[in-house]
C-alpha positions as CSV (number, residue, x, y, z in Angstrom):
1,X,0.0,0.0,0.0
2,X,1.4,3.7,-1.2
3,X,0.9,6.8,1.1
4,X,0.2,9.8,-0.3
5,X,3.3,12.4,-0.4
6,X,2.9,15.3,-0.1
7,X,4.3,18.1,-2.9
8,X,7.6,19.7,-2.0
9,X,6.8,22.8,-3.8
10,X,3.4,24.6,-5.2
11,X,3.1,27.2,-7.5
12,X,1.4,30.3,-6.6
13,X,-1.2,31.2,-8.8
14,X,-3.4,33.6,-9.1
15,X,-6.5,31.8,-7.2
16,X,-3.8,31.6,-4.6
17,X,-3.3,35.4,-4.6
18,X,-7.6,36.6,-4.7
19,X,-7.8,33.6,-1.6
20,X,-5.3,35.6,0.3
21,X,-6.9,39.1,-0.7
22,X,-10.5,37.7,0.7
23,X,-8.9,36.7,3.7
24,X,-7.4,40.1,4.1
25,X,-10.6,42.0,3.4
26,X,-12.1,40.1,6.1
27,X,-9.3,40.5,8.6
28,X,-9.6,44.2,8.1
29,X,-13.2,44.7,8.3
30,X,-13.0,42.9,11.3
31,X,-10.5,45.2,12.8
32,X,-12.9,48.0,12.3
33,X,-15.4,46.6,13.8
34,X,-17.7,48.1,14.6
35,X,-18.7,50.1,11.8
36,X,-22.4,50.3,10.2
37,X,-23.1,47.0,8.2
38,X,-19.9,45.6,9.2
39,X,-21.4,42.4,10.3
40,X,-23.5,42.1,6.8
41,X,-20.2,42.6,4.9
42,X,-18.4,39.1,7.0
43,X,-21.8,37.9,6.1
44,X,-21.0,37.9,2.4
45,X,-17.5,38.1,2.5
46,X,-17.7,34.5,4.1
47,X,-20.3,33.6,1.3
48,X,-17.8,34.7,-1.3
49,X,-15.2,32.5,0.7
50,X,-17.0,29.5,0.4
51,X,-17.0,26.3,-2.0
52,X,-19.6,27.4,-4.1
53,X,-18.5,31.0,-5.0
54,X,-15.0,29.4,-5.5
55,X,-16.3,26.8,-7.7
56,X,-18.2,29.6,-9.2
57,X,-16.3,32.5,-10.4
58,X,-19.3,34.4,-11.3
59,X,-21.4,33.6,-8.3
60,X,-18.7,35.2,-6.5
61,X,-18.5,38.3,-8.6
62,X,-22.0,38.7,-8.0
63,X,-21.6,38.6,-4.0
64,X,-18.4,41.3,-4.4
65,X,-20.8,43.4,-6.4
66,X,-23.1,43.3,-3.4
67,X,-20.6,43.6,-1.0
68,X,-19.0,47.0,-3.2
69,X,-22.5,48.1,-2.8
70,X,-22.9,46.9,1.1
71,X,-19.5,49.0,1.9
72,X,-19.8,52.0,-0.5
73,X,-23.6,53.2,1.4
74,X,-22.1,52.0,5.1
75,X,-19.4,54.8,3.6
76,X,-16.8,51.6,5.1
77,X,-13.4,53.1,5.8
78,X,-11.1,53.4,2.9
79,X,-8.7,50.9,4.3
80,X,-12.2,48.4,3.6
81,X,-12.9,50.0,0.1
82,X,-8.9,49.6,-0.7
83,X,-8.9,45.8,0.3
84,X,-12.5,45.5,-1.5
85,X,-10.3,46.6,-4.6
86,X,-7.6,44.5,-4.7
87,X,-10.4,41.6,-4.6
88,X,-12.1,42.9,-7.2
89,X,-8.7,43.3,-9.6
90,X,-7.7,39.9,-8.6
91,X,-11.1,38.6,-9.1
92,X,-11.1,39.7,-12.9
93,X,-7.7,38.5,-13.4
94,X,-8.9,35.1,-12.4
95,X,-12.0,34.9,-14.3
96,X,-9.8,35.7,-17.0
97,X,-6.8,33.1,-16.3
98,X,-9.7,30.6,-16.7
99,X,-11.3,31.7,-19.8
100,X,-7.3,31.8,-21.3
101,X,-7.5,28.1,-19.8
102,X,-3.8,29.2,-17.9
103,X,-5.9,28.0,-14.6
104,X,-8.3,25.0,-14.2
């Protein structure tokens, strides 16, 4: 019987790089808490998060539309909105490593 080994090295990718920019939106807006609507901005940040936005690159751009519009009324601080825009470039620079077929 063979055991599973694990890799020695890994590639950063892109998917890597917007995982690590949702994680740092949420850290943040949780550092301001509390702020109006900051608890309906984990709300969806965490939906964006999860398997089914990640296996579903437009489902998730949906929820980041909602949560640019969550943030931008709630006037979030601009350390928020900055963090919200780095998701949002990574997030089109994913959709668009997959339609190029450079990520699976």
């Amino acid at each position: 019987m063979s055991f599973y080994e694990e890799p020695t090295g890994y590639v950063k990718t892109v998917l890597s790089e917007l995982q690590g920019s949702w994680q740092n939106l949420r850290r943040i807006v949780v550092e301001h808490d509390p702020f109006p609507e900051c608890q309906r901005l984990l709300f969806h940040i965490d939906e964006a998060m999860s398997w089914e936005c990640v296996r579903d690159l437009d489902a998730m751009r949906r929820t980041l539309l909602l949560i640019i519009n969550i943030a931008t009324q709630a006037k979030a601080p601009n350390e928020i909105m900055g963090w919200i825009e780095d998701v949002h470039i990574l997030l089109d620079e994913t959709i668009a490593a997959v339609k190029s077929g450079r990520v699976k």
